[in-house]
KOLGUBA-427402 format. One record per residue (C-alpha): residue in one letter; x, y, z. Coordinates in steps of 0.05 Angstrom, whole numbers, padded with zeros to 5 digits, always signed. Layout:
BEGIN
AXYZ;...
END
This chain:
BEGIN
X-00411-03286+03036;X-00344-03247+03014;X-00309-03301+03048;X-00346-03359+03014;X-00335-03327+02941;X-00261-03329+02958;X-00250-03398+02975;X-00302-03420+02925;X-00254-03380+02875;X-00188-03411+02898;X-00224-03483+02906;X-00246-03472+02834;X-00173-03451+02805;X-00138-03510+02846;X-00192-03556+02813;X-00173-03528+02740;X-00094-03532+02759;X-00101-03610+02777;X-00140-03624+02706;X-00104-03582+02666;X-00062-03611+02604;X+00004-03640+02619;X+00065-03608+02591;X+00087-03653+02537;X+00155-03648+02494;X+00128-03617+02440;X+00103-03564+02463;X+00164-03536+02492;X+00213-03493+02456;X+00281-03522+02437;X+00309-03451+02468;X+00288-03405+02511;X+00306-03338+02458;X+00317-03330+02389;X+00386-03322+02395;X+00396-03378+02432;X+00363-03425+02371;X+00412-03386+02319;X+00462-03436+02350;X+00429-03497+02345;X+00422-03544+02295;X+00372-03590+02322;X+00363-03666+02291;X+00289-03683+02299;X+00264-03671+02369;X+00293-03645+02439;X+00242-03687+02473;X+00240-03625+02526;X+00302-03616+02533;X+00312-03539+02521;X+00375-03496+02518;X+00362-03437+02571;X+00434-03405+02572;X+00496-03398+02520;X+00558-03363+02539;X+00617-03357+02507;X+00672-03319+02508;X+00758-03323+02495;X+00806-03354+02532;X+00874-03355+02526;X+00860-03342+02448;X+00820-03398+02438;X+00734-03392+02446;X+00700-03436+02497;X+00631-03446+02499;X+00585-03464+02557;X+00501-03477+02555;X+00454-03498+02603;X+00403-03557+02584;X+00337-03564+02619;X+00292-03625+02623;X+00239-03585+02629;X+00190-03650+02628;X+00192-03716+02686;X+00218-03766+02634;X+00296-03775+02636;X+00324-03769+02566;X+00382-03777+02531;X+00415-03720+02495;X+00477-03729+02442;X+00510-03666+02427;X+00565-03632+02394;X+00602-03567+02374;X+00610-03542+02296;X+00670-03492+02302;X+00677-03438+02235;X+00727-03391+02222;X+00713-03319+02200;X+00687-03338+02134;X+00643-03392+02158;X+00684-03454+02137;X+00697-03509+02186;X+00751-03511+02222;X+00779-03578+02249;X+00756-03646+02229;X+00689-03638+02273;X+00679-03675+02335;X+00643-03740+02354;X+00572-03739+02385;X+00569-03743+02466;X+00510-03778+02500;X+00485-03738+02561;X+00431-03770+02614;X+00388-03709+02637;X+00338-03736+02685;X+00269-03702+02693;X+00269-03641+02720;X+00340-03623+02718;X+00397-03585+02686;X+00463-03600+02658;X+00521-03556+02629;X+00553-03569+02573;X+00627-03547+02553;X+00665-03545+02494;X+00731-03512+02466;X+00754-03495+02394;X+00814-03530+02360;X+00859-03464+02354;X+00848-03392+02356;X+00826-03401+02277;X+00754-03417+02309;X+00704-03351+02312;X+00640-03377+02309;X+00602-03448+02326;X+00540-03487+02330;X+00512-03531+02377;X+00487-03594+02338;X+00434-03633+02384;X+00391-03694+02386;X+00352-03727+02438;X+00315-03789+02455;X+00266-03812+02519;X+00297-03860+02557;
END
């Protein structure tokens, strides 16, 4: 009977696994901490894309960046990116750069790069946007 309870058990949770709710874009974070999202600057929606790692650090004077994107749902989407650099007092530094488009297909991660104009650069922000392709 022990036996029977069991498998009736794991039956039943397999049964609730295959009709539970989806994971839709939504409902997923656009970063996996809060100090991760202090970075961003998101423009509407992520579409499930979510940042899961931020490094930075400097080289040769100069900071470079690195993140990691997941597509944490099936659909590809297309993400458009790029870097805000500030100085020490928060002003911008450089002329800004121009959006990239970046194909992250379901399931999947992709690293991003980017390096500062000049040593002038202290800080940044990771401006985002996304769309379902």
């Amino acid at each position: 009977m022990k036996q029977f309870s069991k498998q009736f058990a794991a039956c039943a949770a397999l049964v609730a696994a295959c009709f539970a709710a989806p994971v839709m874009a939504d409902d997923i974070p656009n970063a996996v901490s809060p100090g991760i999202a202090a970075k961003l600057i998101v423009r509407g929606t992520l579409e499930g894309v979510q940042v899961t790692d931020l490094r930075s650090q400097r080289k040769n004077d100069v900071l470079v960046v690195q993140a990691e994107l997941v597509n944490q749902i099936v659909k590809d989407v297309r993400v458009y990116y790029r870097f805000r650099w500030t100085d020490a007092a928060g002003m911008q530094v450089g002329d800004g750069e121009v959006w990239k488009p970046l194909m992250i297909l379901g399931k999947q991660s992709q690293f991003i790069k980017g390096t500062a104009y000049g040593p002038q650069a202290t800080d940044f922000k990771i401006e985002m946007s996304a769309e379902p392709r």
